[in-house]
C-alpha positions in Angstrom: 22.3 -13.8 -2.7 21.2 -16.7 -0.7 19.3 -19.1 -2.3 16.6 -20.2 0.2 16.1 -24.1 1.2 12.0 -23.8 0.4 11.4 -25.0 -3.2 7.6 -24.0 -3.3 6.9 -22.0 -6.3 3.1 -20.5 -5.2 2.7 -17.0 -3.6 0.8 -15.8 -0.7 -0.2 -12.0 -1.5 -1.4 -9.9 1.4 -3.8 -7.4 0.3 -7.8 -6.5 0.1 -9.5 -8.4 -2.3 -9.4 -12.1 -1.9 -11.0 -12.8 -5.6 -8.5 -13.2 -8.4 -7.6 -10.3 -10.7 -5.1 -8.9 -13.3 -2.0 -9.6 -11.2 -2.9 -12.0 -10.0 -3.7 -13.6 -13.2 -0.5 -12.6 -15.2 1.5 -14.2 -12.1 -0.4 -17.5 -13.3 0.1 -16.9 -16.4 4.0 -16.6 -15.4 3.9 -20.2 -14.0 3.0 -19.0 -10.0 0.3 -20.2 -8.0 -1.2 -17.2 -5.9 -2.9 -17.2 -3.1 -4.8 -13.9 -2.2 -5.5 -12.7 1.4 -6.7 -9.7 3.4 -6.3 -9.5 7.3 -7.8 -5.9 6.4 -11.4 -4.9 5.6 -11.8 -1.7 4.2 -14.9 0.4 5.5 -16.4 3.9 4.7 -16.3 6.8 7.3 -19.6 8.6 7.4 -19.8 11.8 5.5 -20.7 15.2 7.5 -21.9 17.0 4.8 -21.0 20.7 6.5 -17.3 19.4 6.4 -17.5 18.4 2.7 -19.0 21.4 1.3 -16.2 23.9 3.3 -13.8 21.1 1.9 -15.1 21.8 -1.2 -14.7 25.5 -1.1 -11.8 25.8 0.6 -8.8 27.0 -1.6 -5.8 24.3 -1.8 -2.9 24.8 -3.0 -2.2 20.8 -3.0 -4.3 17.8 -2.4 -2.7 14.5 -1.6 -4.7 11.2 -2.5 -2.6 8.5 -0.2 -4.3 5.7 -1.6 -6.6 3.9 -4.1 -9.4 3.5 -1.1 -9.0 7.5 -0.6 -9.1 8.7 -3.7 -12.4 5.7 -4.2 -14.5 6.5 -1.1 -13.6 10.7 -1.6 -15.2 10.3 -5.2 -18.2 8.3 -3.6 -18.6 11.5 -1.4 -19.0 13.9 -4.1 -15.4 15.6 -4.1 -15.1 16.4 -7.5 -14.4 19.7 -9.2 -12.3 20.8 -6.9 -9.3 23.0 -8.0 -5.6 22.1 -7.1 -2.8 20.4 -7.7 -3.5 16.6 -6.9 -0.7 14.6 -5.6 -0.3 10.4 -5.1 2.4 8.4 -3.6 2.7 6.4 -6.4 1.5 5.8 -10.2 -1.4 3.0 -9.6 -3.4 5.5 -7.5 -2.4 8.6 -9.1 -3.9 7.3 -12.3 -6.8 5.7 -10.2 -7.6 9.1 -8.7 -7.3 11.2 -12.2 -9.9 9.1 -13.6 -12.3 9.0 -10.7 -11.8 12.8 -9.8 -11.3 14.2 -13.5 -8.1 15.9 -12.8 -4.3 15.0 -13.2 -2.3 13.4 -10.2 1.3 14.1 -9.9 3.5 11.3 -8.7 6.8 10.4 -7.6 9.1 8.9 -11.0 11.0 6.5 -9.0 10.6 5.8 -5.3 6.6 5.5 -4.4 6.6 6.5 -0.9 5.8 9.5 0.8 9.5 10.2 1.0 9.5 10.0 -2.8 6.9 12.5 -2.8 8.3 14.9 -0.2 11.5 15.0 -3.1 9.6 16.6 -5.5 11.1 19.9 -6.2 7.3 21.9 -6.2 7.1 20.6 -2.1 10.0 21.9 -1.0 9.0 25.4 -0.1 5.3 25.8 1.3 5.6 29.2 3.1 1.5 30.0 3.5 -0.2 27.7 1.6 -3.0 25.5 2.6 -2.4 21.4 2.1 -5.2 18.3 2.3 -4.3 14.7 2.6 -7.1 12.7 1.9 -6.6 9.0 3.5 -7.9 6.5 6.5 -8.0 6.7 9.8 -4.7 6.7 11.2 -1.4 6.2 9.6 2.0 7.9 9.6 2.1 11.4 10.0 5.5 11.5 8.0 4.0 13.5 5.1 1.8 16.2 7.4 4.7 16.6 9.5 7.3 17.5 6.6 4.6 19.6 5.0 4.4 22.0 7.9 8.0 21.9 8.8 8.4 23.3 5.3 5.8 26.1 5.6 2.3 24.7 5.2 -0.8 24.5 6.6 -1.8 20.9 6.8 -5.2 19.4 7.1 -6.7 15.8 7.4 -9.9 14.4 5.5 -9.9 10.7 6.4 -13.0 8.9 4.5 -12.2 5.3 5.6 -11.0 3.1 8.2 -9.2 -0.3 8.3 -10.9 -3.0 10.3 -9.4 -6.5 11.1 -10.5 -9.4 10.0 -10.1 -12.4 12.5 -8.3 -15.4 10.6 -10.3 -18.9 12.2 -9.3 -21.0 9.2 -6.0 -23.3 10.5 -6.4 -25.4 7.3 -5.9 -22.4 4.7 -2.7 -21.7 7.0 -1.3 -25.2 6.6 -1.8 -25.2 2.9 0.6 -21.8 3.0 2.7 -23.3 4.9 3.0 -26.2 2.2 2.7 -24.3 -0.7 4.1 -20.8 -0.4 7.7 -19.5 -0.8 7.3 -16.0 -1.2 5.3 -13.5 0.8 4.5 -10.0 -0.7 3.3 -7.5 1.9 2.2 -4.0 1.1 1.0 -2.3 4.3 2.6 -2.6 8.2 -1.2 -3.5 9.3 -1.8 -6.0 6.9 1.8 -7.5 8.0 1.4 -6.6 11.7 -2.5 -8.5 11.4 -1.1 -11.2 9.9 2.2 -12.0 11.5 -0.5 -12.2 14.9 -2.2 -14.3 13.6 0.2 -16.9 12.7 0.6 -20.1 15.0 3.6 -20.8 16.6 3.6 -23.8 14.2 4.0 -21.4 11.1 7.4 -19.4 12.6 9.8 -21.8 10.5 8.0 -21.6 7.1 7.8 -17.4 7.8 11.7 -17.7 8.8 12.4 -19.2 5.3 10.2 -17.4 3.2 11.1 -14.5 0.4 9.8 -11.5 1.9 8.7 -8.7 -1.2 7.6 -5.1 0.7 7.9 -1.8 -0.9 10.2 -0.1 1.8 12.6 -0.1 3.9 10.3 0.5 6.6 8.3 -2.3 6.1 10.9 -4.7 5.8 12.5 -3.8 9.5 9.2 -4.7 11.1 9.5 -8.3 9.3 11.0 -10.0 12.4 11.7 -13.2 10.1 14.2 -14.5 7.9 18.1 -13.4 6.7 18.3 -9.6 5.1 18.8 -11.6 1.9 15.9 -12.8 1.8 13.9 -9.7 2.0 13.7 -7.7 -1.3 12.8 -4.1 -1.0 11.2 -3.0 -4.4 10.8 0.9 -3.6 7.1 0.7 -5.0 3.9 -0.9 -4.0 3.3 -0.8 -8.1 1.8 -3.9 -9.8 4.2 -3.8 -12.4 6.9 -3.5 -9.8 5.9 -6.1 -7.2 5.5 -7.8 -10.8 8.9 -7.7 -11.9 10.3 -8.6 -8.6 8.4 -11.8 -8.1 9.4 -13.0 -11.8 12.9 -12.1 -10.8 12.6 -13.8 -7.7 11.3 -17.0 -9.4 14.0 -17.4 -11.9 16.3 -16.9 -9.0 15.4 -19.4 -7.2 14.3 -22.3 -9.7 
């Protein structure tokens, strides 16, 4: 691997919630300063109750929970104590979603992404059944579209949207600039927000950055840096992104 010319240790983390918490914490612990930043603010969709209740009744044969803010602002609606087999991308919501909606999530093992879930052997033939996905306004359609092609009826229940936050603080950017070496980016909005916001000032420091995203996907809309300087985790986990920023440090120290 290429070891990067920036020497900075600290880590800008692109995600909602700007206040520190457990991960961000054990990274400090682990000898990283972290900054925390959202170009995203997460928002509530208004409820029409008539939809929620035929929701509610409405037989499933499989409810998918795409995120932590689905599976959070469906609870806050009342959709509990609905029958079905729950699925999550990944194991952070799945377990977030079992305890807020009282019912096991199934999720991918390895790779956290809705192609992980489309793997699983119990979505490969759908012939007649009736599907939900439960997530925000907007997004990829790769999940609904492979769900019908394989038999299903498919339905959206979107109980959030994503709204951008406008960045007017050029003294936070120059202290990234001098401080941070590695970049961890989750979702394409949060990078596509960010990356527009960015003066022209800031395009060498993002060129020589580590880049940590959970996909492929991700990484090819990173229009920055070497390939070796982007690691692809395969999971938006904690304990993942985790693992690959420790690695990442003893790499480059």
């Amino acid at each position: 691997m290429t070891v990067n010319p920036i020497t900075h240790k600290a880590v800008l983390l692109l995600r909602p919630g700007n206040t520190p918490d457990a991960f961000t914490q054990r990274l400090e612990e682990a000898g990283k300063e972290c900054f925390v930043h959202s170009f995203i603010e997460i928002e509530p969709l208004p409820v029409n109750k008539r939809q929620l209740t035929d929701l509610k009744q409405q037989h499933w044969d499989g409810i998918v929970i795409v995120s932590k803010n689905a599976a959070h602002y469906a609870a806050k609606a009342g959709f509990t104590g609905v029958p079905s087999n729950y699925y999550a991308v990944g194991p952070g919501t799945a377990s977030f979603a079992a305890k807020l909606l009282n019912t096991p999530v199934s999720c991918p093992t390895l790779i956290h992404q809705s192609e992980g879930l489309l793997d699983l052997s119990e979505l490969q033939k759908l012939e007649q059944q009736n599907w939900l996905i439960i997530r925000g306004e907007g997004g990829r359609e790769l999940l609904a579209d492979s769900l019908r092609a394989r038999g299903a009826s498919v339905d959206y229940w979107e109980v959030y949207r994503r709204k951008q936050l406008t960045m007017n603080n050029p003294e936070l950017v120059q202290q990234w600039i001098k401080s941070v070496g590695t970049i961890v980016v989750t979702s394409a909005e949060q990078l596509g927000y960010f990356l527009s916001s960015m003066p022209h000032s800031a395009l060498t420091w993002l060129d020589n950055c580590q880049w940590i995203v959970p996909s492929h996907r991700l990484k090819g809309l990173i229009p920055f840096g070497q390939s070796d300087n982007i690691k692809v985790t395969g999971s938006a986990a904690d304990a993942i992104l985790m693992n690959a920023l420790i690695a990442d440090g003893k790499t480059h120290d």
